[in-house]
C-alpha positions as CSV (number, residue, x, y, z in Angstrom):
1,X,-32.5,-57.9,138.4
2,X,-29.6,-58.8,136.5
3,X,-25.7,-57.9,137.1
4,X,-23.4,-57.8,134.6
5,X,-19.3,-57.5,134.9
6,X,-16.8,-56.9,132.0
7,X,-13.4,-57.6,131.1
8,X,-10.7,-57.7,129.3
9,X,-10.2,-54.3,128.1
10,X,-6.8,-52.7,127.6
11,X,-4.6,-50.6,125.1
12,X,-4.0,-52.7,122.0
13,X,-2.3,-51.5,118.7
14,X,-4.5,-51.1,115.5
15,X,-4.8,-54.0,113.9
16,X,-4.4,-56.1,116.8
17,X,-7.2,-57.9,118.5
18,X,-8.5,-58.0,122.3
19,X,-11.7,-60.3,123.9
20,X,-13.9,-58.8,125.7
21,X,-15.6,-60.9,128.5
22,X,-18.9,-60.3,130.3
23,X,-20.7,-62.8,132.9
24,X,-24.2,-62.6,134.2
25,X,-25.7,-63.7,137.2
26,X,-29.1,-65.4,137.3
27,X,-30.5,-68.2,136.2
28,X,-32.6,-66.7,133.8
29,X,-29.7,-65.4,131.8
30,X,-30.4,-68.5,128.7
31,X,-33.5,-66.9,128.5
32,X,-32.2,-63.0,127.2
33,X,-30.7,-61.9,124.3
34,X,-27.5,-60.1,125.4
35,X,-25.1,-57.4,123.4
36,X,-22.5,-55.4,123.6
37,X,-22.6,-51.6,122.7
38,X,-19.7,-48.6,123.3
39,X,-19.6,-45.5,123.8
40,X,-16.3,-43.4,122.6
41,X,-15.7,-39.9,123.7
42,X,-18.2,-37.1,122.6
43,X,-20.6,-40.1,120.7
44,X,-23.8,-41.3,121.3
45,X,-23.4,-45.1,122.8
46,X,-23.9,-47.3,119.9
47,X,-25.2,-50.9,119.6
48,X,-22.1,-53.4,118.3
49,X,-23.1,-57.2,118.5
50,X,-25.8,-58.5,120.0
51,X,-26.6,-62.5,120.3
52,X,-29.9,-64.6,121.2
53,X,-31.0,-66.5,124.2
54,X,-30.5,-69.9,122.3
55,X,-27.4,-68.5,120.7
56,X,-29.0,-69.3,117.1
57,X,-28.5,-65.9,115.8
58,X,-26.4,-63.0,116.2
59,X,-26.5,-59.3,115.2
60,X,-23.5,-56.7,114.0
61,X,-23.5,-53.3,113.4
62,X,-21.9,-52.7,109.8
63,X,-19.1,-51.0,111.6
64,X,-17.8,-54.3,112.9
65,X,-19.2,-56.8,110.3
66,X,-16.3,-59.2,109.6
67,X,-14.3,-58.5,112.4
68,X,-15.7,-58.3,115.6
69,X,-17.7,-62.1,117.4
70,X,-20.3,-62.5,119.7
71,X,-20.7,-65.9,121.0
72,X,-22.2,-67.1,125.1
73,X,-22.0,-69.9,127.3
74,X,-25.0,-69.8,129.2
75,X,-23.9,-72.9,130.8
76,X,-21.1,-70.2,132.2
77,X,-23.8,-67.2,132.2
78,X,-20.8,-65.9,130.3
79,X,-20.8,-63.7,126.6
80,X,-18.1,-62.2,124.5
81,X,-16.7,-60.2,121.8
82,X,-13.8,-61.5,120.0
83,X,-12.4,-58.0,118.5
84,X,-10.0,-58.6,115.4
85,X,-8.2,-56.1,112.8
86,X,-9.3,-53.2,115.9
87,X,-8.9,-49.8,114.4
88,X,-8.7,-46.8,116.3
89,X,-12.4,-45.9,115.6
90,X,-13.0,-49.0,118.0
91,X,-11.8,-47.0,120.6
92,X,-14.5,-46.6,123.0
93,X,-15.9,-47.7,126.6
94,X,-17.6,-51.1,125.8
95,X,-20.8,-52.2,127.7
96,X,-22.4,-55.7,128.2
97,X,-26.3,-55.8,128.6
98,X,-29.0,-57.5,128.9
99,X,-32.5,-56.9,126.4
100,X,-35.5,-58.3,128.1
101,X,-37.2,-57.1,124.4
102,X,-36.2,-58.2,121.6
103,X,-34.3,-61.1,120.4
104,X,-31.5,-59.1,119.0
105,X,-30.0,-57.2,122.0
106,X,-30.6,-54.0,120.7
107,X,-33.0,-53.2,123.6
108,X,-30.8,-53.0,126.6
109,X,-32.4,-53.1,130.0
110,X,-29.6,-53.9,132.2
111,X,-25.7,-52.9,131.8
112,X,-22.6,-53.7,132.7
113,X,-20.1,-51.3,134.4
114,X,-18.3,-50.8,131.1
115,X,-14.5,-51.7,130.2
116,X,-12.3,-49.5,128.4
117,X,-10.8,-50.1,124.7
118,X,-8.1,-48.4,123.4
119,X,-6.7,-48.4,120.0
120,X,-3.5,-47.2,119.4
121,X,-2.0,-46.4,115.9
């Protein structure tokens, strides 16, 4: 079983940018792809970025495309989301997981507790 923690969330003003940290314990955390997906008030929780075992490929929804990054250090068991240019639309409660699936991260098996992202205009 895997446990995942977030951090970094916070109030930020549109256009600003926040990072967004997650670590993992285990030892088989290389082995996963791992994303990060949010949730925002009356919406279905969405997939974001997600990011391979090996770290050779990463995913973004459209939404995000060009501003948001998904990187890991799995010497660190560590991932996370560089958010740039936020928009209040990013305003949601973000979620690190874990997709024993697919290579993509866009099947989550495990999750994080969720931080909170706010996006003030």
């Amino acid at each position: 079983q895997v446990q995942l923690v977030e951090s970094g969330g916070g109030l930020v003003q549109a256009g600003g940018s926040l990072n967004l940290s997650c670590v993992a314990s285990g030892r088989t955390f290389r082995n996963y792809a791992m994303a990060w997906f949010r949730q925002a008030p009356g919406k279905e929780r969405e997939f974001v970025a997600g990011i391979s075992g090996s770290a050779g490929s990463t995913y973004y929804a459209d939404s995000v495309k060009g501003r948001f990054t998904i990187s890991r250090d799995n010497a660190k068991n560590t991932v996370t989301l560089q958010m740039n240019s936020l928009k209040a639309e990013d305003t949601a409660v973000y979620y690190c997981a874990v997709d024993l699936l697919s290579s993509t991260g866009t099947v989550p098996r495990y999750w994080g507790q969720g931080t909170q992202v706010t996006v003030s205009s």
